[in-house]
N, C-alpha and C positions, 0 to 999 in steps of 0.2 A: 394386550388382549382387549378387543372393542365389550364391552357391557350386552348389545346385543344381538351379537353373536356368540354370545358367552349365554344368552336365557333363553333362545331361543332354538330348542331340543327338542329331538324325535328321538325315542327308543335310548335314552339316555345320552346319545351323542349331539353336539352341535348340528343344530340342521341343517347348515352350508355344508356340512361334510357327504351328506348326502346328494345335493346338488351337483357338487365336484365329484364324487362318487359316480353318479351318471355323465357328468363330461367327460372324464376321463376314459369311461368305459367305452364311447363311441369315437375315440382318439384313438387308443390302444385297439379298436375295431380297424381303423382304416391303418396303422402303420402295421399290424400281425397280418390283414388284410394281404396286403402288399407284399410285405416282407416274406410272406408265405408262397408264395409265385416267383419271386426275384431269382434266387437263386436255378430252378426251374427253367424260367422266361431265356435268363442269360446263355446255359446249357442247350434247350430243347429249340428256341424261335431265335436269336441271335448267332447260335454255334458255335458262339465261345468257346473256348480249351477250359477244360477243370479249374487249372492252375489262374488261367485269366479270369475265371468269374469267382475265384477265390479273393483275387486280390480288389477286385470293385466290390465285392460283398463285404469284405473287410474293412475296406477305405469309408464305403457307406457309413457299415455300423459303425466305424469309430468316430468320425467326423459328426455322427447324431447326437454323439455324448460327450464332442468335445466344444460343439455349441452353447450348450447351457452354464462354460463359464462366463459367457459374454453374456447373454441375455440373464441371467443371474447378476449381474455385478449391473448390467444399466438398472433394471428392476429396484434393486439395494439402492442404487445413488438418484435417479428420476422419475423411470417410469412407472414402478408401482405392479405387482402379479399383474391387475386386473386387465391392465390395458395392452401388459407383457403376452397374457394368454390369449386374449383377442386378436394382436397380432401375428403372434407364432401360427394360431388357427388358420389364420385366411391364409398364408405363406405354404402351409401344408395341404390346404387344399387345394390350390391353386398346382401345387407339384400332384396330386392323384390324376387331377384333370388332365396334365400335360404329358403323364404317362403313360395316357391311355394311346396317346400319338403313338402307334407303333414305328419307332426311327430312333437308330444309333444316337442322332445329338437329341432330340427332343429326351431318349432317354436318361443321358447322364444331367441335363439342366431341371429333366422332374427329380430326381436326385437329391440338387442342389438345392431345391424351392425344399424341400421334406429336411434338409438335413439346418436349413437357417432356420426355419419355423420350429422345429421342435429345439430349439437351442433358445426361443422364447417361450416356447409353451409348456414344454417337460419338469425344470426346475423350480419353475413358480408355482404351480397348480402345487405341486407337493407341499412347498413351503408356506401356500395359502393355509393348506389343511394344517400344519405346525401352529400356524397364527392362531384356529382354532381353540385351542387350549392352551392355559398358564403350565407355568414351566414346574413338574411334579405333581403333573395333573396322573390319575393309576391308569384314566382313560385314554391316556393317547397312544400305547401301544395295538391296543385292540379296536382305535379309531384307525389307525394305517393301516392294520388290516383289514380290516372293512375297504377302503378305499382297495388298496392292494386286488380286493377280490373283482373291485369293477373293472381295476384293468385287465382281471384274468378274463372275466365274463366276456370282455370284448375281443380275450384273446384264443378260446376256444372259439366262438361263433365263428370269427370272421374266416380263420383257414377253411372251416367247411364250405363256408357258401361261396367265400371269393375261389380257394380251391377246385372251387367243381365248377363254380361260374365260370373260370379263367381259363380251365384245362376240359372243358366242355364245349364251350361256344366260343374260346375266343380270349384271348387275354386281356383286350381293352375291357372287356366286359368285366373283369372281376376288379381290375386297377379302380375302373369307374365305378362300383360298388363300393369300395376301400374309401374312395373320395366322397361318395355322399354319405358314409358314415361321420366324415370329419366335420362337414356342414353342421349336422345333428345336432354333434359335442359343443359345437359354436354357439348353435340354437339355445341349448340348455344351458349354458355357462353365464351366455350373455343375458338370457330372461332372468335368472338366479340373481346376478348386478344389478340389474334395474330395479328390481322389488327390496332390493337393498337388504340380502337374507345374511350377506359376509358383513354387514354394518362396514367402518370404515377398516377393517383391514384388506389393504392389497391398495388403497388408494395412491395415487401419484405421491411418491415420497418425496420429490423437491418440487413442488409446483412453482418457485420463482426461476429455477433452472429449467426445469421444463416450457414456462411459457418464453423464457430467454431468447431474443432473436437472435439468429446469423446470417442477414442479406434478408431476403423474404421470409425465410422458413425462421418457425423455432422448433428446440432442441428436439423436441417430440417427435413434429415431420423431419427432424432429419434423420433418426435413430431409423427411419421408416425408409427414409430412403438410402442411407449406411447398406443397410438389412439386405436392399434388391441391389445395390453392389456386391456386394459379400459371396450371392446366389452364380453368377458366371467363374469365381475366384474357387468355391467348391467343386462346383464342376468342372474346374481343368486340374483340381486337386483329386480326383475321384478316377478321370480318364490316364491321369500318369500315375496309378498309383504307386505304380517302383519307387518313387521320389518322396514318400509320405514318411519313410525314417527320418528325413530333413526336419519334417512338421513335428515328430517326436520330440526331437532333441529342443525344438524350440522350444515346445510346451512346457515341457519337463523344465527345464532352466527357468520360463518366467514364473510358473507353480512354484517354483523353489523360492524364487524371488521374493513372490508376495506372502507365502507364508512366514519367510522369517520378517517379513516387515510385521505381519499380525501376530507374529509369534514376540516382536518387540514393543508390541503398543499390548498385548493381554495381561490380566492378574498372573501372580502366581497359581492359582486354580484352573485358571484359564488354558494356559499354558501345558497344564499337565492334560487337561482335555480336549485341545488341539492335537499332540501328540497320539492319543489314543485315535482320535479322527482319521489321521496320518494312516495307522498302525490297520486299522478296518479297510479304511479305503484298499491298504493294500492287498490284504485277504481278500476282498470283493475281486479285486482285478482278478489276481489268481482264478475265484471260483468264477467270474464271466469268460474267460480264455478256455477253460474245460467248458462249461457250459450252454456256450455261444456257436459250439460246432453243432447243436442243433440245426439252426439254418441253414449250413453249407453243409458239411460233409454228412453230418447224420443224416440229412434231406438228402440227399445222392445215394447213401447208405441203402435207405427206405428204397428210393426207385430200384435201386440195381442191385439189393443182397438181401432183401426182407421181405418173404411169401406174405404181402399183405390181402388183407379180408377188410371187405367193403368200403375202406379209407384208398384214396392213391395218397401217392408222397408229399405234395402240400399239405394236403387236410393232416395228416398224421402229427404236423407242428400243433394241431390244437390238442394233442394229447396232454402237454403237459400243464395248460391253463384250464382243461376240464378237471387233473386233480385237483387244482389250488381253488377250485369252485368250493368241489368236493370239503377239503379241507382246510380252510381256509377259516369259516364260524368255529369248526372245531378248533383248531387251534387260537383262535381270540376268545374263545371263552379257556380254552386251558391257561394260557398265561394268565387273562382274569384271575383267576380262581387261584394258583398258586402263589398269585399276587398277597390275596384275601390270606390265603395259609401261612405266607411266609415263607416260599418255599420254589419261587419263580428261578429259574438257572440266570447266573447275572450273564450280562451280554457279549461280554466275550469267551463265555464258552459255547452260547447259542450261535458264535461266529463260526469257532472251531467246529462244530458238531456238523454245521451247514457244510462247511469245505470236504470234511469227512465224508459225507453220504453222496455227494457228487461227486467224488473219488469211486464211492460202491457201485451209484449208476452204472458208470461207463465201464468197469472192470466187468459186469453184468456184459453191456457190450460186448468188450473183448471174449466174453466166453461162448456167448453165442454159436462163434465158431466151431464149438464141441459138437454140436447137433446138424452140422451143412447137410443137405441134401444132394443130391445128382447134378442141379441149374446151379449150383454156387449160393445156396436161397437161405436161408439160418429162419428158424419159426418164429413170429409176430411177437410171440408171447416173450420175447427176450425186450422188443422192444418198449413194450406195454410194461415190464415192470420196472426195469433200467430208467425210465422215465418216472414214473413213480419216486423211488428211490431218491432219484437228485431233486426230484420236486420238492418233497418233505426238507430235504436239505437246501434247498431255496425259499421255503417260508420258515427254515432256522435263520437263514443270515440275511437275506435281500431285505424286508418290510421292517425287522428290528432297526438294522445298520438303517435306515432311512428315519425311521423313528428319533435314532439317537446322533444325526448329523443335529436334528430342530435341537436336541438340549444340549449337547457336546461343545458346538459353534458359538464364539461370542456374540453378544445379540447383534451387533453393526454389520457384521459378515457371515450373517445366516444365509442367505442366496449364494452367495459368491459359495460357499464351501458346500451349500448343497451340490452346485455345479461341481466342485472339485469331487464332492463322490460318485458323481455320474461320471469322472473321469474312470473311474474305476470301470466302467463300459468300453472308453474309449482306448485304453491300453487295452483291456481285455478282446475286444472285438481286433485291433490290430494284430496282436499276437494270436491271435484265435484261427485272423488266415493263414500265419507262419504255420501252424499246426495243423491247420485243414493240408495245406499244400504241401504235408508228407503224404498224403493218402494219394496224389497224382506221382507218386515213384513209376518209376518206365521199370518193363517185364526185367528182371534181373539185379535191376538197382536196390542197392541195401538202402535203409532212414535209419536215423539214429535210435529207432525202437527193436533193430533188426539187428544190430552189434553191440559190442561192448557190454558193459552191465545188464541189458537189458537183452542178451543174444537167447539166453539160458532161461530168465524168468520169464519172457513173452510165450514162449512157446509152451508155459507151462498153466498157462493162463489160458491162451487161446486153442492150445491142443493141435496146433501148426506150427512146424519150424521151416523157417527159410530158406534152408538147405531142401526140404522137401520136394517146393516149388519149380524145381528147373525144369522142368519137362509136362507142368502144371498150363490148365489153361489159362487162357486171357481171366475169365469170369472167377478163377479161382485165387488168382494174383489180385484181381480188384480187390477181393472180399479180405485177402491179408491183409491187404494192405490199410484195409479201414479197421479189423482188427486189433491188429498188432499197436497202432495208433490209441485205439481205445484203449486198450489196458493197459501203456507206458506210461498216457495219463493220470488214468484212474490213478494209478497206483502212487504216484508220486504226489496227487492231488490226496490222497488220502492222509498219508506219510505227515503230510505238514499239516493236515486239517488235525490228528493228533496231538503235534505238539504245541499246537495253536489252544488244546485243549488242556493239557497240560500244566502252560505258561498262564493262565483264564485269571487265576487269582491275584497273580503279580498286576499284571493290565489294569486288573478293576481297583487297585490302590490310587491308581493317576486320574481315574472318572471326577475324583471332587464330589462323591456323595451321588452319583447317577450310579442306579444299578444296572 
C-alpha cells in the first residue's frame, strides 16, 4: 500500500478510488453501450437466426472474461495496472470505432479489438482499487461498492442513449457513441496517473523485464504487439463459435494447472483461502449463466412477449443498473454499519443469498405467463420487478466476491486470480448461450424444461403446459418457450443458492480470519 495513496482522501475513501470510479463508469458506458444493441443489431440488421446470434453473443461475452487472465498475469509479472489500462483502453476503443463499419467482417474484428482490450483493462482497474487499501482495512468493502455503482451508472445511461441513438437513427450511431464514451474513461484514467493521485501503485512491476530487449522491441512493445495478434485469433474464435467447447476444455485444464502450482507454493492459510476462491468463483459462474440471459434472451423476450411502456428492448437492459444506482449507497452503508455492530452476514452466505434471489428474479419470469394477453404480450410490471429481485441478489454476491478475490488471493497472484474470477463470466456467458438457445425450440419440439422432472413443475410455475400448445400459435410457442426456460432455472438456481446458504459456516472456517 503506497503512503500517498493511503492519505490522500475524499469522503473517507482513497481519492484514486474516485478517479477510477469515473474511468470505469465511462468504460462500463461504452461496453453496456454496445452490448445493449448486439444482440438486437445481429437479429433485426444482420438477420441472423436466434440460435446464431445466441452462439456470437455468447462466444463474445465469454471470450471478454477469459482475457483478463492474460492481461492479469503480464500486469502481475511486467507491466503494471497502469499501463495494462491504458492499453486495454485504446484496443476498446479502437473496436467501438470499427463497429460502427456496418459489415459482417469489420463486425466480428470490432469484436475482437473489445474482447483483447478489456482482457487488459477489466481486471487491473479492479485490482488498482484493492491496492487502495491494506489488507483488513472495514473500508474496502463499501470502497467496491462505491466503484461497483460507477460501472452501474455507466450502465443504466448508456442502453438509453445508445439504445435510442442506434434503434433510432441508425446503428453506427449509437456503436460510435459507446466508443467515445471509452475515449472519456482514457481521458480520466490517464490525467488521474499523471498528477500521480494512485502514488506508486500500479507501476511497471518488472522494469528490468520490461525495458528487456528482443531484436528492436522490448518486452513492453512486444506485449502491445502480442495484443494486435491475439485480435484476428478472436475473431475467427467468435465467427466459428460451434468450436469454442475446444477453448473450454483447454482453459479449464491449464486453470487447473496453475492453481495446483499456487496451491503448492501457498501457506497453509493460504491454501484454505485459495480453496474458498475456487468455491465462489464457482457460485459466480452459476449465478452469471442465469444472469447473463439478460442480453440475449430476456433482450428478445422484451422485443417479442413484453407490452413495454416508453423503453424499447435495448434500453430496458439499463433496468437493472438503474437499481444498483438506486441501491447501491444503501447497501454500502448497511454493510458499514453491521460492520460497526458486529453483525455483517460473513461472505459466503451473502454468496448463497445472491444465487438465491436470481433464482426468484427469473421464476418471477417464468410466471409472467399467468397474466398473457390476446398478442402473446405478459405486463412490463413482471419485468420491472424480476429485475429488481436478481439485482439485489447481485449486489449480495458480484461487489463482495470481487472485494474478497483482493484478500482471499496470495499477494504474488492477486491479478492473475482476479482474472480467474472473471472466469466465472466466461463459463457463465458460454453456458448462458447453451440456455439462451433452448428458448429457439422449433413449434412442437420439447427442451429439457418441457419433460422429465420438470414436465409437471414448469407448468405449475408458468400456468402453461406443453401439451396445451399444439394447435397454439407461432407468438404463443415463442413466449413458452422463453417461459418455461425461465422457471427451470430459476428454480434450480434457487435450490443451490439454499444450500449454498446452508453450507455458509463450514466455508467461512477455510477464510483464515476474512469474514
Amino acid at each position: 500500500m503506497n503512503d500517498l495513496a493511503q492519505h490522500k482522501t475524499l469522503f473517507g475513501h482513497p481519492k484514486g478510488l474516485f478517479y477510477l470510479f469515473f474511468a470505469e463508469l465511462w468504460e462500463r458506458f461504452s461496453f453496456y453501450g454496445m452490448r445493449a444493441l448486439l444482440m438486437l443489431y445481429m437479429t433485426d440488421y444482420l438477420l441472423y437466426s436466434d440460435e446464431m446470434s445466441f452462439g456470437v453473443f455468447a462466444a463474445y461475452g465469454s471470450l471478454v472474461y477469459l482475457t483478463p487472465l492474460i492481461g492479469g498475469m503480464l500486469a502481475d509479472r511486467i507491466l503494471g495496472y497502469k499501463k495494462s489500462i491504458i492499453l486495454g483502453g485504446i484496443l476498446m476503443a479502437v473496436g467501438h470505432f470499427v463497429l460502427t463499419i456496418e459489415h459482417p467482417i469489420t463486425f466480428y474484428l470490432a469484436l475482437a479489438f473489445l474482447i483483447v482490450g478489456n482482457g487488459f483493462f477489466k481486471p487491473n482497474i479492479s485490482s488498482l482499487v484493492g491496492s487502495l487499501y491494506n489488507e483488513g482495512d472495514n473500508r474496502r468493502d463499501a470502497g467496491f461498492m462505491i466503484f461497483y455503482m460507477g460501472v452501474n451508472i455507466g450502465g443504466w445511461v448508456a442502453p438509453l442513449l445508445c439504445g435510442w441513438l442506434g434503434m433510432t437513427y441508425g446503428w453506427h450511431y449509437g456503436f460510435a457513441l459507446a466508443g467515445f464514451g471509452m475515449l472519456i474513461g482514457l481521458f480520466v484514467f490517464n490525467h488521474a496517473s499523471n498528477r500521480g493521485v494512485f502514488g506508486k501503485n500500479g507501476d511497471v512491476s518488472n522494469r528490468d523485464l520490461y525495458e528487456k530487449k528482443i531484436g528492436p522491441l522490448n518486452f513492453g512493445k512486444l506485449i502491445t504487439l502480442g495484443a494486435l495478434v491475439l485480435v484476428p485469433i478472436m475473431a475467427l474464435i467468435v465467427k466459428f463459435n460451434e468450436l469454442e467447447h475446444y477453448l473450454i476444455w483447454l482453459v479449464s485444464f491449464a486453470i487447473l494447472f496453475v492453481l495446483i502450482y499456487i496451491y503448492r507454493k501457498a501457506t497453509s492459510i493460504e491454501r484454505g483461502r485459495l480453496l474458498v476462491l475456487v468455491y465462489f468463483t464457482s457460485l459466480a459462474c452459476i449465478f452469471f449463466i442465469v444472469f447473463e440471459q439478460a442480453g440475449s434472451s430476456l433482450t428478445l423476450f422484451a422485443e417479442r412477449n413484453i407490452d413495454l411502456k416508453w423503453i424499447n428492448a435495448s434500453q430496458s437492459n439499463s433496468l437493472n443498473s438503474a437499481y444498483i444506482i438506486l441501491l447501491a449507497i444503501p447497501f454500502s452503508w448497511l454493510w458499514s454499519y453491521l460492520s460497526k455492530i458486529k453483525a455483517n452476514p460473513i461472505s459466503p452466505f451473502k454468496m448463497g443469498l445472491g444465487l438465491a434471489l436470481v433464482g426468484i428474479g427469473f421464476l418471477i419470469f417464468g410466471f409472467s405467463s399467468n397474466s398473457v394477453n390476446d398478442e402473446a404480450q405478459v405486463p412490463m410490471i413482471f419485468l420491472v420487478v424480476g429485475v429488481f429481485i436478481y439485482t439485489i441478489g447481485e449486489l449480495c454476491l458480484s461487489p463482495v466476491g470481487l472485494s474478497k478475490v483482493t484478500e482471499l488471493a496470495p499477494k504474488k497472484f492477486v491479478s492473475f486470480l482476479m482474472g480467474v474470477w472473471f472466469l466465472a463470466s466466461f463459463y457463465g456467458h458460454f453456458f448462458a448461450g447453451k440456455v439462451a438457445s433452448l428458448t429457439a425450440v422449433s413449434p412442437g419440439e420439447e427442451s429439457v424444461f418441457t419433460r422429465g422432472v420438470f414436465k409437471d413443475i414448469v407448468p405449475e410455475i408458468t400456468g402453461i403446459h406443453f401439451d396445451s400448445l399444439a394447435n397454439g400459435s407461432e407468438k404463443y410457442l415463442q413466449l413458452y418457450s422463453y417461459v418455461s426456460v425461465f422457471a427451470g432455472i430459476g428454480l434450480i438456481t434457487l435450490c443451490i443458492g439454499v444450500m449454498a446458504i446452508i453450507i455458509s459456516p463450514f466455508v467461512k472456517k477455510k477464510m483464515g480470519g476474512i469474514h
